[in-house]
C-alpha positions in Angstrom: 25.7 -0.3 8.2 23.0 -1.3 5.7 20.0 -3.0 6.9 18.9 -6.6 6.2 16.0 -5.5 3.3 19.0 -3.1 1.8 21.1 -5.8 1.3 18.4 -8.4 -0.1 17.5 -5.1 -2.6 21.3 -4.6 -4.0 21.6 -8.3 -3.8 18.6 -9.0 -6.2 19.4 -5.1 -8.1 22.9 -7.1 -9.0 21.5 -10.7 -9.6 19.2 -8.9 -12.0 22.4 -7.0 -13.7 24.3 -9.8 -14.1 21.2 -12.2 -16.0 21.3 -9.8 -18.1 24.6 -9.4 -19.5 24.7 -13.5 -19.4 21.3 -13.6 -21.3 22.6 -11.3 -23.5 25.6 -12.9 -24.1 24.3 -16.4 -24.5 21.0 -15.6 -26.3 22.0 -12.7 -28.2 18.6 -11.5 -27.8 17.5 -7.8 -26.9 14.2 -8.4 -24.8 15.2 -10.3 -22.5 18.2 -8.1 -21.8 15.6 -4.9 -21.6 13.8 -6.9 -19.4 16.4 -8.0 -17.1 17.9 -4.4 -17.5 14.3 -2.9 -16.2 14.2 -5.4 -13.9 18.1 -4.6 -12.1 17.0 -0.5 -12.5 13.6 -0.9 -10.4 15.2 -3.0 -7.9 18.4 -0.4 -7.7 16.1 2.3 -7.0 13.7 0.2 -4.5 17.0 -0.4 -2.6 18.3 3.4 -3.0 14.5 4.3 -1.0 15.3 1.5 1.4 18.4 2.7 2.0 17.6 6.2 2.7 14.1 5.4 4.8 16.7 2.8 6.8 14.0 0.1 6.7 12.3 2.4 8.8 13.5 1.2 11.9 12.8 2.1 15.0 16.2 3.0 17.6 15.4 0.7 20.6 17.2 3.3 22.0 14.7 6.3 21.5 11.8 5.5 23.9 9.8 8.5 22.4 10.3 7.1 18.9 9.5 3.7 20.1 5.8 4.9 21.8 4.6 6.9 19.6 6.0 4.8 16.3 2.8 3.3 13.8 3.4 0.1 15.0 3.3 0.5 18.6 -0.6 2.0 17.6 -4.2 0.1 18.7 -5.0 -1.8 15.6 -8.0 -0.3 13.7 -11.7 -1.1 14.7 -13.0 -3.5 12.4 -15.9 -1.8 9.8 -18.9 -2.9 7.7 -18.2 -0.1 4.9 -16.3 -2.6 3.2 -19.4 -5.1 3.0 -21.9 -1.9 1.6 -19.0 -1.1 -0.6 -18.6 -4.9 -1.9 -22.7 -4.9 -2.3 -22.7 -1.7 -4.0 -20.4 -3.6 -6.6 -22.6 -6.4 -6.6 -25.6 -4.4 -7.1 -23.6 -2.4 -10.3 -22.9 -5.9 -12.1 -26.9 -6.8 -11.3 -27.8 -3.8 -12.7 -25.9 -3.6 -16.3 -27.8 -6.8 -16.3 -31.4 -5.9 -15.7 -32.8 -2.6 -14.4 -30.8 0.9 -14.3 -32.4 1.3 -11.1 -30.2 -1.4 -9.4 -27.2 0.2 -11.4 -27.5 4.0 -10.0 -28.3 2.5 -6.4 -25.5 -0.1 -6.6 -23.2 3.7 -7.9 -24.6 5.4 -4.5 -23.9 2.9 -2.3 -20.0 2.4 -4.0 -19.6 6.2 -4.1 -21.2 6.3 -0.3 -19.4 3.4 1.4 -16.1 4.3 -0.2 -16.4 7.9 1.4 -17.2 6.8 5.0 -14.9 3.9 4.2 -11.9 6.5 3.8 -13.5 9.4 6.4 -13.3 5.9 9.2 -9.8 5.4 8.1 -8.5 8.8 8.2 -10.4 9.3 11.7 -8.6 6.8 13.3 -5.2 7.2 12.1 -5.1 11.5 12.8 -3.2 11.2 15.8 -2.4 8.9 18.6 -4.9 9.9 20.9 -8.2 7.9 20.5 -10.5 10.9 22.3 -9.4 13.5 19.6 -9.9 11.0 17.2 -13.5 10.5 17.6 -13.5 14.0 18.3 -12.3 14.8 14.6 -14.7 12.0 13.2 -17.5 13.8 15.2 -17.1 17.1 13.7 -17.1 15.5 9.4 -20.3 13.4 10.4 
């Protein structure tokens, strides 16, 4: 049986197909028919991944599946990395403007933030159990 997002994807994958062949037939006009044809190809293949990923569905029926699934998992803690990265950014533009000095610190504090942004993410996500988390976050610090 095909899932709901398959059937919107070959749905879309053949209203895509068939705009084509009636632009092309009633405009007589290549791009749009490329484009349509492009169009009807990236859609086909989105629905050939759906199809094979099943949606990614969880069985109700498998409790293991269901407990330790991603979405069953404590959302993430929130983090300020994203403001130093965000006001390293800031810091770049404000430097191209005035002094280099603002520039290269505005660099470090992207280049910084994004790492600890990323090492934070990672941390959190390497398994489902929160102690060996902070215990893997521990050791890269």
């Amino acid at each position: 049986m095909l899932t709901t997002g398959t059937k919107l994807l070959v749905g879309a994958t053949v209203a895509a197909f068939v705009a084509a062949i009636v632009y092309g037939l009633a405009k007589n006009g290549t791009l749009g028919v490329v484009g349509l044809l492009s169009a009807a190809t990236a859609l086909g293949l989105l629905a050939g991944i759906n199809l094979v990923a099943r949606d990614s569905n969880v069985s109700a029926m498998d409790a293991e599946a269901v407990v330790e699934a991603p979405a069953s998992r404590s959302a993430p803690s929130p983090s300020l990395w994203p403001l130093v990265v965000a006001g390293g950014a800031g810091l770049i533009v404000f430097g191209l403007v005035t002094e280099q000095a603002f520039f290269l610190l505005g660099v470090i504090l992207v280049g910084l933030g994004m790492f600890e942004w990323m090492l934070e993410a990672w941390s959190e996500r390497a398994s489902a159990d929160v102690a060996f988390n902070r215990e893997a976050r521990g050791r890269l610090s």
